[in-house]
FIRO-693239 format. One record per residue: x, y, z of N, C-alpha, C in turn. Coordinates in Angstrom, 1 decimal. Example, Ala and Ser with C-alpha at 12.3 -4.5 7.8 and 13.67 -1.06 7.14 Angstrom:
REM residues 2
@n_x: 13.2, n_y: -5.7, n_z: 7.8, ca_x: 12.3, ca_y: -4.5, ca_z: 7.8, c_x: 13.2, c_y: -3.3, c_z: 7.8
@n_x: 12.8, n_y: -2.2, n_z: 7.1, ca_x: 13.7, ca_y: -1.1, ca_z: 7.1, c_x: 12.9, c_y: 0.0, c_z: 7.9
//
This chain:
REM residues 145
@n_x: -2.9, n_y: 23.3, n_z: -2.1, ca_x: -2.5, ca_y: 22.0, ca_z: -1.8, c_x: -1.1, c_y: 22.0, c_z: -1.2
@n_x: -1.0, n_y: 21.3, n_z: -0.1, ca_x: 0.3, ca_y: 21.1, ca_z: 0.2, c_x: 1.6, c_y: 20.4, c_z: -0.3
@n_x: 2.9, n_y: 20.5, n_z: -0.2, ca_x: 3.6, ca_y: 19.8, ca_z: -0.5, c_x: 3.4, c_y: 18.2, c_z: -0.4
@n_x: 3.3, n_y: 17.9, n_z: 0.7, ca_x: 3.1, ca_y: 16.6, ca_z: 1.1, c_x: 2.3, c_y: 15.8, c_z: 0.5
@n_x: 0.9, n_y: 16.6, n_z: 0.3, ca_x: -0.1, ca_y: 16.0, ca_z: -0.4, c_x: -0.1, c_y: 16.1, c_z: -2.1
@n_x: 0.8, n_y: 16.9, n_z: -2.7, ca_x: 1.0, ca_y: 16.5, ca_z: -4.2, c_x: 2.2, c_y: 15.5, c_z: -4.4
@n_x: 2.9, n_y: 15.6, n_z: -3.5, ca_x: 3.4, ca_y: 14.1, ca_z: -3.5, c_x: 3.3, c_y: 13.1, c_z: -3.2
@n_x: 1.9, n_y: 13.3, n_z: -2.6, ca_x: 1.3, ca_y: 11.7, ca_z: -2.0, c_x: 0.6, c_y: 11.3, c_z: -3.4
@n_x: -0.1, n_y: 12.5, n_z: -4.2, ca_x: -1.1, ca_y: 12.1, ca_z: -5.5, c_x: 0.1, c_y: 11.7, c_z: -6.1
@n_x: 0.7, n_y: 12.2, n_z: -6.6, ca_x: 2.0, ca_y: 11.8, ca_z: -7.5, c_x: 2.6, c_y: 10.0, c_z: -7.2
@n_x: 2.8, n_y: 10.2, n_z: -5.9, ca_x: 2.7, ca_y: 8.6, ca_z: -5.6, c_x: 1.9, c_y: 8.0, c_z: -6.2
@n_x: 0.8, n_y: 8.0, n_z: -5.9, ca_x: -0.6, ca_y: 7.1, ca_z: -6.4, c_x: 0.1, c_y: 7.4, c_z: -8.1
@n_x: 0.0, n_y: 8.2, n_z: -8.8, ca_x: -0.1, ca_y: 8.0, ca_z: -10.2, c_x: 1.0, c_y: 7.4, c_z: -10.3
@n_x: 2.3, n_y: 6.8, n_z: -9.6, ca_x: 3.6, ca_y: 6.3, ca_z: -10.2, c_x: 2.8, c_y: 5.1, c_z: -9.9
@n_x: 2.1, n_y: 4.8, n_z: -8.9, ca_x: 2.2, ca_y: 3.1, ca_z: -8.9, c_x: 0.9, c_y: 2.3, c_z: -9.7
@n_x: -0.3, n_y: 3.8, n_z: -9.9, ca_x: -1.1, ca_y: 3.4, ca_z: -11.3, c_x: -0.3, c_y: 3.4, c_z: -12.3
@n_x: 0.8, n_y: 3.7, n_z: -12.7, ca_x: 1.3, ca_y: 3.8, ca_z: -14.4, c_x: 2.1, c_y: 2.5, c_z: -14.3
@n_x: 2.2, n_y: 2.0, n_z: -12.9, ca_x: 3.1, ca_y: 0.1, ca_z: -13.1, c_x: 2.0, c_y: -0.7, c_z: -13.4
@n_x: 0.5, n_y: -0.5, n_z: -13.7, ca_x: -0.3, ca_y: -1.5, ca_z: -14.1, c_x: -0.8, c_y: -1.8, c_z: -15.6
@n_x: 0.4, n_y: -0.6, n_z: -15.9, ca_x: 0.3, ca_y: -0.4, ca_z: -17.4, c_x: 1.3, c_y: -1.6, c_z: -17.8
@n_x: 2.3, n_y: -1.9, n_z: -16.9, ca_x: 3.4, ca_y: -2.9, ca_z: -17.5, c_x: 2.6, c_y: -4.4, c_z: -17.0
@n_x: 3.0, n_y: -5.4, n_z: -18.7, ca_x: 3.9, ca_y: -5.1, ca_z: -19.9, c_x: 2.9, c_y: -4.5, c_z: -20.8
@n_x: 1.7, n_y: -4.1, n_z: -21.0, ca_x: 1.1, ca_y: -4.7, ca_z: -22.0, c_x: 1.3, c_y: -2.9, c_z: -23.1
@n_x: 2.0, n_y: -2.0, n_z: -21.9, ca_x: 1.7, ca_y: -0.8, ca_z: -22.5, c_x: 3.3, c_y: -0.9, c_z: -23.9
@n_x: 4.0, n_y: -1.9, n_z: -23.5, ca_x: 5.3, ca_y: -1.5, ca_z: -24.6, c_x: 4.9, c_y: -1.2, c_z: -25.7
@n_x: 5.4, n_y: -0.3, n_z: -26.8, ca_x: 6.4, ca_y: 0.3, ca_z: -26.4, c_x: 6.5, c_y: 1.6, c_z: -25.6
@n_x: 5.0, n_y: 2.2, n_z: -25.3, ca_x: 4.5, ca_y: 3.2, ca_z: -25.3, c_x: 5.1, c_y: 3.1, c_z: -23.8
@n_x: 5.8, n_y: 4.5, n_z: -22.8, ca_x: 6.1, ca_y: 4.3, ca_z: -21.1, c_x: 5.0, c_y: 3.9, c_z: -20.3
@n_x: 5.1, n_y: 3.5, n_z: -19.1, ca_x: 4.0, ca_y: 3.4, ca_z: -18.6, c_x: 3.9, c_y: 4.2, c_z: -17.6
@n_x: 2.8, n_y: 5.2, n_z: -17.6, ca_x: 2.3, ca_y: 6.5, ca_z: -17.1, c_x: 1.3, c_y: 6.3, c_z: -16.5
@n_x: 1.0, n_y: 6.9, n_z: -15.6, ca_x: 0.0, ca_y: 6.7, ca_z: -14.6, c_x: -0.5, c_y: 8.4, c_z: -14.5
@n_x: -2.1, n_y: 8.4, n_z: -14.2, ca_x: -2.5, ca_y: 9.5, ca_z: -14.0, c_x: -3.6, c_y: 9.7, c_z: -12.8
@n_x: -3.7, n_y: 9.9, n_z: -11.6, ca_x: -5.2, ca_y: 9.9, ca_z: -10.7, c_x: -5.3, c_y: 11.6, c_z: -11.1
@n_x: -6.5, n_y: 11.9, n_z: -10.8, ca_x: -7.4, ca_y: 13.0, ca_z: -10.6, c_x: -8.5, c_y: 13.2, c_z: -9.5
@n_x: -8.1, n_y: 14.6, n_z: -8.8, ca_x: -8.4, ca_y: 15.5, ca_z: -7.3, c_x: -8.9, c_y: 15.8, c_z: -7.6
@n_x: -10.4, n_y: 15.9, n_z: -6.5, ca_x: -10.8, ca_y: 16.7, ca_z: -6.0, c_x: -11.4, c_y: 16.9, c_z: -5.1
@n_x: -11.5, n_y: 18.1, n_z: -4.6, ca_x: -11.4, ca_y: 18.2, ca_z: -2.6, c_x: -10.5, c_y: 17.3, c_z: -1.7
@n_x: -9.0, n_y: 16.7, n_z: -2.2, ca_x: -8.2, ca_y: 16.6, ca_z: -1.3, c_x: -8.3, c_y: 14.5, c_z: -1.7
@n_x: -9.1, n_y: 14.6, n_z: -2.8, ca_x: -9.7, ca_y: 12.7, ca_z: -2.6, c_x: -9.7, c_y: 12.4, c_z: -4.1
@n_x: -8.9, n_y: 11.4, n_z: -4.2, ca_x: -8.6, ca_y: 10.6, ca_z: -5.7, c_x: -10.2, c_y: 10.5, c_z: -6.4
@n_x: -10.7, n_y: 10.7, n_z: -7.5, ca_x: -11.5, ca_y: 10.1, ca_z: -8.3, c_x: -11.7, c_y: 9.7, c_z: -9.2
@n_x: -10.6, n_y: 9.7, n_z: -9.6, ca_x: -10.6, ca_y: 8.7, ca_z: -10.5, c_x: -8.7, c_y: 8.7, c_z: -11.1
@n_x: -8.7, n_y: 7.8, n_z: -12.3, ca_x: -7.2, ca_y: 7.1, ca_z: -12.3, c_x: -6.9, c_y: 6.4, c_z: -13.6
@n_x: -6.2, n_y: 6.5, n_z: -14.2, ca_x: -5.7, ca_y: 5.8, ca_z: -15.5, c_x: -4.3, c_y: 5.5, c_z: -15.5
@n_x: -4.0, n_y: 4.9, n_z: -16.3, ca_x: -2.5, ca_y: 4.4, ca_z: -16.7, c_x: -2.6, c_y: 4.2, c_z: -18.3
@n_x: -1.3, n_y: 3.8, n_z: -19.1, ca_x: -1.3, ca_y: 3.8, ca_z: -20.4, c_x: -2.0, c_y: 2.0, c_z: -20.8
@n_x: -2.8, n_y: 2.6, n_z: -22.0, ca_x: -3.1, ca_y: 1.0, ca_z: -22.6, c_x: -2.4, c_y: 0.5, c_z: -23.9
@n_x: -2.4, n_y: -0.5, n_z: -24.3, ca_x: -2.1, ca_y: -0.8, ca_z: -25.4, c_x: -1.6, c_y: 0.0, c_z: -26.2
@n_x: -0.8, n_y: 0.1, n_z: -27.1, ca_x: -1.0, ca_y: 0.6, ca_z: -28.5, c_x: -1.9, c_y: 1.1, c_z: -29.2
@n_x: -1.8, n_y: 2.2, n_z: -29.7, ca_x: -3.2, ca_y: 2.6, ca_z: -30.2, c_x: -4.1, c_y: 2.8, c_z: -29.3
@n_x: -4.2, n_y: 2.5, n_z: -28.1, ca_x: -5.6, ca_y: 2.7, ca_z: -26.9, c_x: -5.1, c_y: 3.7, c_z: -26.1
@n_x: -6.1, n_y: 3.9, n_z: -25.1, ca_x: -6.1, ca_y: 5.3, ca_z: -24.2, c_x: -4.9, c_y: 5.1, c_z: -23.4
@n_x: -4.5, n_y: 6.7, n_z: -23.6, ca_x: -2.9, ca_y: 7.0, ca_z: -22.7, c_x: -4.1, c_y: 6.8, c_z: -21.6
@n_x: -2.6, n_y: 7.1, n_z: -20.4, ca_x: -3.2, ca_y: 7.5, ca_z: -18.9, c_x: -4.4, c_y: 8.5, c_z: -18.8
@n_x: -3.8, n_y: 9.8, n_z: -19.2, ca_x: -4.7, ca_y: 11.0, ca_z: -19.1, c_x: -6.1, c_y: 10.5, c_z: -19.8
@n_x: -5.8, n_y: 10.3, n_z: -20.7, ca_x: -7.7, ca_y: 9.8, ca_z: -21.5, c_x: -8.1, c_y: 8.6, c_z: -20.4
@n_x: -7.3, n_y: 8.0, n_z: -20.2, ca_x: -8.5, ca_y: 6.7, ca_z: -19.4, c_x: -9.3, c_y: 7.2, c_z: -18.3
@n_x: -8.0, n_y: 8.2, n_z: -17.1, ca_x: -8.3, ca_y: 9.0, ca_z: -16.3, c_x: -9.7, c_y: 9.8, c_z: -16.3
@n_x: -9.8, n_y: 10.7, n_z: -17.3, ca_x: -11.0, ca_y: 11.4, ca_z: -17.9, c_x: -11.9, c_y: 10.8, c_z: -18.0
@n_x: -12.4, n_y: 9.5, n_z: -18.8, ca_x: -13.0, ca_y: 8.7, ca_z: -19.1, c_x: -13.9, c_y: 7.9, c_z: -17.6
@n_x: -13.3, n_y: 8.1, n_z: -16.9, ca_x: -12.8, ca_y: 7.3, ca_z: -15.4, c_x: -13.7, c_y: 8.2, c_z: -14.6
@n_x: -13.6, n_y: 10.0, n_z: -14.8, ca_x: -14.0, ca_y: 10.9, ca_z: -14.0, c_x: -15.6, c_y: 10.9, c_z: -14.0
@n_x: -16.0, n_y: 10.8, n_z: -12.6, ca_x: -17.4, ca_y: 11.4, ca_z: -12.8, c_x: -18.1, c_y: 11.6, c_z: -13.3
@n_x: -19.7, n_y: 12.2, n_z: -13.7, ca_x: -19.9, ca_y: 13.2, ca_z: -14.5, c_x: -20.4, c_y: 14.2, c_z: -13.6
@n_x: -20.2, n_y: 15.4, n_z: -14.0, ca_x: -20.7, ca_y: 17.2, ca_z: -13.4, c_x: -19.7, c_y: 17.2, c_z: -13.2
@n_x: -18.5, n_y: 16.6, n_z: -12.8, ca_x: -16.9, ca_y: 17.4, ca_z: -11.6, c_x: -16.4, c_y: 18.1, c_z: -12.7
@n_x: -16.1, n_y: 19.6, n_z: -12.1, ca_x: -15.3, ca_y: 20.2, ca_z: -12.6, c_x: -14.1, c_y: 21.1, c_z: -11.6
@n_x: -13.2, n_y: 21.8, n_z: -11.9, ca_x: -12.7, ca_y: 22.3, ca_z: -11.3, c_x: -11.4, c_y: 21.4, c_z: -10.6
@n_x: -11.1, n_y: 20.7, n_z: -11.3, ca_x: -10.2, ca_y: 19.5, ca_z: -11.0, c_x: -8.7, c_y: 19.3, c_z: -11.0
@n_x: -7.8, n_y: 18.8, n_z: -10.1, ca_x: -6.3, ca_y: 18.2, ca_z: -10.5, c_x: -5.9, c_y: 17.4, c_z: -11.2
@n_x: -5.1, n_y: 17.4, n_z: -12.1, ca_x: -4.5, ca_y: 16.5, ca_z: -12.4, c_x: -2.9, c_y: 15.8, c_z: -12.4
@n_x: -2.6, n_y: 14.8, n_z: -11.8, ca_x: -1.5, ca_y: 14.6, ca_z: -11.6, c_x: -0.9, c_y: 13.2, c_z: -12.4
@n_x: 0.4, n_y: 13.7, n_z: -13.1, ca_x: 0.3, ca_y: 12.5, ca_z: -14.6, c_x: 2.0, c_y: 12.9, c_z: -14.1
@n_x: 2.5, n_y: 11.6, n_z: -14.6, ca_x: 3.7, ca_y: 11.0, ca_z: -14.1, c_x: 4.9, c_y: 11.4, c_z: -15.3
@n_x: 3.9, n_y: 11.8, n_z: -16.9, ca_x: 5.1, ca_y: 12.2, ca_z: -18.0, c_x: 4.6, c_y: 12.9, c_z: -18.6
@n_x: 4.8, n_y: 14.2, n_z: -19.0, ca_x: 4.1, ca_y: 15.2, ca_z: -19.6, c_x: 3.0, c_y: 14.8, c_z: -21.0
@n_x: 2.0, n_y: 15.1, n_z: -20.6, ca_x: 1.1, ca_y: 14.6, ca_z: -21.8, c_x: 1.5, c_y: 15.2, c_z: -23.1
@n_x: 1.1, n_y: 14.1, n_z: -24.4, ca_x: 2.0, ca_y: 14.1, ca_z: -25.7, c_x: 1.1, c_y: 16.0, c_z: -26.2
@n_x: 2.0, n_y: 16.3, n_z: -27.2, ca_x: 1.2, ca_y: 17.4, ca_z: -28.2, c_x: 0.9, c_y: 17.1, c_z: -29.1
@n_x: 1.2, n_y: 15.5, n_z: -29.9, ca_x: 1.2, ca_y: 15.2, ca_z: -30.9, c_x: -0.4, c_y: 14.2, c_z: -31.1
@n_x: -0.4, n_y: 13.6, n_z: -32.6, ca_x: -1.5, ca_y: 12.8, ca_z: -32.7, c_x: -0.5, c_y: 12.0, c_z: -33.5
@n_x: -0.9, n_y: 10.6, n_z: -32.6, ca_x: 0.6, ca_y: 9.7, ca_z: -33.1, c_x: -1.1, c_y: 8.5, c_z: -33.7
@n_x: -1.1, n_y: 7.4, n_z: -32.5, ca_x: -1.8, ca_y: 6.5, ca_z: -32.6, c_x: -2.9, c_y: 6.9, c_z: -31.8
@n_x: -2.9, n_y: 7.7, n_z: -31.2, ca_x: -3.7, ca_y: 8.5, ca_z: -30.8, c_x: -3.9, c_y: 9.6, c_z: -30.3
@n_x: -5.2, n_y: 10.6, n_z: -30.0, ca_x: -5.2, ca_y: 12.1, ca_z: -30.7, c_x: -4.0, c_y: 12.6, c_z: -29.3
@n_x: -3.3, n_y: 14.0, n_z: -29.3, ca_x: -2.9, ca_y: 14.7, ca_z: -28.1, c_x: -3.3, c_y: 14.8, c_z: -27.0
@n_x: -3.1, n_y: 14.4, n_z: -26.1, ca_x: -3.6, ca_y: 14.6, ca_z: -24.4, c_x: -4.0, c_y: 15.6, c_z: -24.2
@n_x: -2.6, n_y: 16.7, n_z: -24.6, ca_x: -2.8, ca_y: 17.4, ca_z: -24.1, c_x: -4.4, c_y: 18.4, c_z: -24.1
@n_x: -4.4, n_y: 18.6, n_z: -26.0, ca_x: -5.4, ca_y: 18.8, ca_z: -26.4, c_x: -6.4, c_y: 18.6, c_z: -26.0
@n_x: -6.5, n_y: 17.4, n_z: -25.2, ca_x: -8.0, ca_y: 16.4, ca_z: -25.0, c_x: -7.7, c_y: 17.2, c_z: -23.5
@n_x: -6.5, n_y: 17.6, n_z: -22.6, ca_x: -6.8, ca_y: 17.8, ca_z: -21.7, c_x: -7.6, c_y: 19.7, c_z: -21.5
@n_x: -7.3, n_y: 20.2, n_z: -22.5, ca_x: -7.7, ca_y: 21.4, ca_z: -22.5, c_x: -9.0, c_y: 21.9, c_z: -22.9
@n_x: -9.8, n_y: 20.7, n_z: -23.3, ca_x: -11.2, ca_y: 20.5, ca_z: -23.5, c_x: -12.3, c_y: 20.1, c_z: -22.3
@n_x: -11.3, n_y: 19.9, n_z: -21.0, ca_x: -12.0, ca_y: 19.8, ca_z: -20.1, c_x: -12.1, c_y: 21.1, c_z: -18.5
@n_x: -11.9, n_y: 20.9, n_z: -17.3, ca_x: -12.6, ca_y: 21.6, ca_z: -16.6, c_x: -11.0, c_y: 21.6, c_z: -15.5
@n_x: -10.3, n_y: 21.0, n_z: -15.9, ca_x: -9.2, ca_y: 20.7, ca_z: -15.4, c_x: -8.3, c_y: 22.3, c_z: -14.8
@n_x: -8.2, n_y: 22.5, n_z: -13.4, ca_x: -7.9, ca_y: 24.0, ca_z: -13.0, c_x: -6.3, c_y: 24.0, c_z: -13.1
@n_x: -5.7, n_y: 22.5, n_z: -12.7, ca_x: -4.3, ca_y: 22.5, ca_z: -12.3, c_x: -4.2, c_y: 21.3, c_z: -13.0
@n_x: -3.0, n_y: 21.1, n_z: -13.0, ca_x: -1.9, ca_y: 20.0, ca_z: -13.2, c_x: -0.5, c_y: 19.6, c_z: -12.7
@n_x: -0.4, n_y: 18.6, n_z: -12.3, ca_x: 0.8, ca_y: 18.4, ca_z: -11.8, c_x: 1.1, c_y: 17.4, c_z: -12.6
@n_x: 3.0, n_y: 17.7, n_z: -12.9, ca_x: 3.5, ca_y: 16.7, ca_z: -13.9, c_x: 5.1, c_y: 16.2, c_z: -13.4
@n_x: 5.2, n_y: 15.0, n_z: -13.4, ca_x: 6.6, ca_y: 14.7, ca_z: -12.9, c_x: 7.5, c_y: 15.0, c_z: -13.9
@n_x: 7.4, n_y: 14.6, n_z: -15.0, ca_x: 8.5, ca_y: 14.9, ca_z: -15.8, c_x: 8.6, c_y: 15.1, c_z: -17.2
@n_x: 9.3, n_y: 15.7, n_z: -17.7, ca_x: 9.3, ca_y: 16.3, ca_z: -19.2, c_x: 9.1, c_y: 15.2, c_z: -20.1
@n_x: 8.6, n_y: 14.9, n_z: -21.7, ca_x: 8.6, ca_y: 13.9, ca_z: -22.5, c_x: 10.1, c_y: 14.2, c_z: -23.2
@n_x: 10.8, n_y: 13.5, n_z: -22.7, ca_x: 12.1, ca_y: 13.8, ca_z: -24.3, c_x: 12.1, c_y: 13.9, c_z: -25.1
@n_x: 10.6, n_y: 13.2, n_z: -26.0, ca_x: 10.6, ca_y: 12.4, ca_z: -27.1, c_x: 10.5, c_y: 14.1, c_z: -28.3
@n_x: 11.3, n_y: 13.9, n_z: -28.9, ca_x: 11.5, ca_y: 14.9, ca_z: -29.9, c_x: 10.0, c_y: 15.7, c_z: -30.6
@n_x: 8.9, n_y: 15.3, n_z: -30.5, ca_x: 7.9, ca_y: 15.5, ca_z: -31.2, c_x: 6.9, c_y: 16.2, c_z: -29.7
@n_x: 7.2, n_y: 16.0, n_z: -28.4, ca_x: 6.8, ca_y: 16.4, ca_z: -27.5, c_x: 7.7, c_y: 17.1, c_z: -26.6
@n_x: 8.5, n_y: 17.0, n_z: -25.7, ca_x: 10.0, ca_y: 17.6, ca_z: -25.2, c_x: 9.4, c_y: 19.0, c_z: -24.8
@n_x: 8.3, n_y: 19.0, n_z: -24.0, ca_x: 7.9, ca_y: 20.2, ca_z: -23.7, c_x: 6.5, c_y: 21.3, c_z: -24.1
@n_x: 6.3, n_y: 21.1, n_z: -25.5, ca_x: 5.1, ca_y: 21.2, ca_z: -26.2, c_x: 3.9, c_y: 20.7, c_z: -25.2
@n_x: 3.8, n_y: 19.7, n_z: -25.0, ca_x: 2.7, ca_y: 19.6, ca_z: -24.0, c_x: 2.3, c_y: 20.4, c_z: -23.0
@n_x: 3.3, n_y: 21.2, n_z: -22.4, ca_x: 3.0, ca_y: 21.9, ca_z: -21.3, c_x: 3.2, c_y: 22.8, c_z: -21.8
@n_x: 3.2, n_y: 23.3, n_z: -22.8, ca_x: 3.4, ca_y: 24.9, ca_z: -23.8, c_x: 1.5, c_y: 25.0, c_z: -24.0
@n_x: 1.5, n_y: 24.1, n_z: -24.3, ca_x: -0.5, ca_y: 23.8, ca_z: -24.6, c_x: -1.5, c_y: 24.2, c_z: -23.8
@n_x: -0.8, n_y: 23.2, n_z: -22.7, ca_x: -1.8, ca_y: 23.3, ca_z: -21.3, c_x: -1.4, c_y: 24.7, c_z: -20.4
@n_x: -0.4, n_y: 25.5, n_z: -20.8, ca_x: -0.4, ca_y: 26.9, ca_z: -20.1, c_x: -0.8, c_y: 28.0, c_z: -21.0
@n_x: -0.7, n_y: 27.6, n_z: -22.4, ca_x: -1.4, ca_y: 28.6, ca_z: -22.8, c_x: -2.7, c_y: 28.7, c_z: -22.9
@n_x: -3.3, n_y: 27.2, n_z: -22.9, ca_x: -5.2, ca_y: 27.5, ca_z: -22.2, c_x: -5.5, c_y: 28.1, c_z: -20.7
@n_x: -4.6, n_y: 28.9, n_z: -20.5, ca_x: -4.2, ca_y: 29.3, ca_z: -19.0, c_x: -4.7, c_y: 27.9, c_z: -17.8
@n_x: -4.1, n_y: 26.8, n_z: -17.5, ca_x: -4.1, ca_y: 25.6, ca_z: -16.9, c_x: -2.9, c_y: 26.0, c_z: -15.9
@n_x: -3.0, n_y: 26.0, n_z: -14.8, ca_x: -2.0, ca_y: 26.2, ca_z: -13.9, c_x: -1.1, c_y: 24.9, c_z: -14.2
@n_x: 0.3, n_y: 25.2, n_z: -14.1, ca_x: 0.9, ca_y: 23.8, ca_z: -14.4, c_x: 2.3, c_y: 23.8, c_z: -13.5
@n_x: 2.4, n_y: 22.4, n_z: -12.9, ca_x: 3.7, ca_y: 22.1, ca_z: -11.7, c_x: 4.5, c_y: 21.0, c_z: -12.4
@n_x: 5.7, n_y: 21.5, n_z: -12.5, ca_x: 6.4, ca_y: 20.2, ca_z: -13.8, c_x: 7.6, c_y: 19.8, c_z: -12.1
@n_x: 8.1, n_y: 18.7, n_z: -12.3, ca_x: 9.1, ca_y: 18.1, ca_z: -11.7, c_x: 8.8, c_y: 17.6, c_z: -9.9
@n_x: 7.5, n_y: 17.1, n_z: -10.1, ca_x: 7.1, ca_y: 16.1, ca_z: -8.8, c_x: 7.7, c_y: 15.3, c_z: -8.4
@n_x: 8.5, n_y: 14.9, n_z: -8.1, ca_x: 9.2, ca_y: 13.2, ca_z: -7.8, c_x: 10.1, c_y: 13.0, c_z: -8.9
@n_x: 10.5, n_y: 13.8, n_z: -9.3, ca_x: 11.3, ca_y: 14.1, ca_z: -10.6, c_x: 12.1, c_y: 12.4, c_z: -11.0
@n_x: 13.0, n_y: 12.4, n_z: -9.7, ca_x: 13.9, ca_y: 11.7, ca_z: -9.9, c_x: 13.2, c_y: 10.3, c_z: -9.7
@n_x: 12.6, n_y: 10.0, n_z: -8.8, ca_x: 12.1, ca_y: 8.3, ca_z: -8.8, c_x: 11.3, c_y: 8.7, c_z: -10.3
@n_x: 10.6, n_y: 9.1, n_z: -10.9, ca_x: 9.6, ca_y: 9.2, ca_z: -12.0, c_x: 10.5, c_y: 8.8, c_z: -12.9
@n_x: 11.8, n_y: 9.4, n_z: -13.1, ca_x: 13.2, ca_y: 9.3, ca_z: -14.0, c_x: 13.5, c_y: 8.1, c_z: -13.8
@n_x: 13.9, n_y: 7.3, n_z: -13.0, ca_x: 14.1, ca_y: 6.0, ca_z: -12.9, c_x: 13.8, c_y: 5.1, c_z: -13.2
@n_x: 12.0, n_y: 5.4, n_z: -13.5, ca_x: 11.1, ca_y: 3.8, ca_z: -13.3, c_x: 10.7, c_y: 4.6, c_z: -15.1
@n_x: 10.8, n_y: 5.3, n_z: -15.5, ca_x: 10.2, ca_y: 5.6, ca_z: -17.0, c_x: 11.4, c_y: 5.4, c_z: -18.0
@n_x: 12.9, n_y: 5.6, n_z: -17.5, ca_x: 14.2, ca_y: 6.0, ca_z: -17.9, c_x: 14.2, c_y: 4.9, c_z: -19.3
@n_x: 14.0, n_y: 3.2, n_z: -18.9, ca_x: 14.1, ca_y: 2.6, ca_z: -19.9, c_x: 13.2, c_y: 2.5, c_z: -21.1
@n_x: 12.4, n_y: 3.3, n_z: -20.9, ca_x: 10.8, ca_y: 3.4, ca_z: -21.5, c_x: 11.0, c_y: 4.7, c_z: -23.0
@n_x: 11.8, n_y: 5.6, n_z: -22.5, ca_x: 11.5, ca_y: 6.8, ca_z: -23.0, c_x: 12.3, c_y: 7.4, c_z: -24.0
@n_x: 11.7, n_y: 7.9, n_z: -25.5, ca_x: 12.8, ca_y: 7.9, ca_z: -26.7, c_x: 12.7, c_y: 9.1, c_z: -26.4
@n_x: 14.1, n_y: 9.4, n_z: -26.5, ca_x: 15.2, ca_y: 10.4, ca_z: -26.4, c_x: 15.7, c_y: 11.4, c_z: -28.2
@n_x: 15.4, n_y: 10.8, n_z: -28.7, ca_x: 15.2, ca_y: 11.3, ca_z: -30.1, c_x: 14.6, c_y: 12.2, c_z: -31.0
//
């Protein structure tokens, strides 16, 4: 995949993760589409509290038979099981070849763990997409703690 074109998916997932606002507070609002052969098929963003992050809605969203798939998510998926179970985990239970991720979770309980997960299910993984607009529009969103 080209440069151009993981930044054009990355696009699409920042402006699915603004359909998450307001209802996703406090949780950021993250967006996720999913590739394959070069064409979005599917898409999530974060829900409610307690409801499906991006990545789960995304999945949920996918086809059935597709495998061998992209994924491109706007904040590194959680490691943890807060209000709901780890992404990441949920992401390593599927068929998913790659991943593209804009940016690290800060959040003390994730801060990298998530992509510790998804590369050691050997998941090819691209962290820092759009780094900086992703950092902008998440920045007020994101505990640091």
């Amino acid at each position: 995949m080209t440069t151009s074109e993981i930044n054009k998916f990355m696009q699409e997932a920042i402006i699915e993760g603004r359909k998450a606002i307001p209802h996703c507070f406090p949780n950021p609002p993250v967006g996720c589409v999913i590739v394959k052969d070069h064409e979005i098929i599917a898409r999530g963003h974060t829900n409610e509290p307690g409801k499906d992050h991006a990545e789960i809605m995304a999945l949920k969203n996918l086809p059935q038979g597709i495998d061998s798939f992209s994924m491109f998510v706007t904040l590194e998926p959680c490691s943890f099981f807060g209000r709901t179970p780890s992404c990441a985990k949920e992401i390593v239970k599927t068929k998913v070849a790659s991943i593209y991720v804009g940016i690290i979770d800060p959040h003390e309980k994730n801060n990298g763990q998530g992509i510790a997960i998804l590369k050691a299910s050997s998941i090819q993984v691209q962290v820092g997409i759009l780094q900086e607009q992703i950092t902008r529009e998440l920045e007020p969103y994101l505990i640091k703690k």
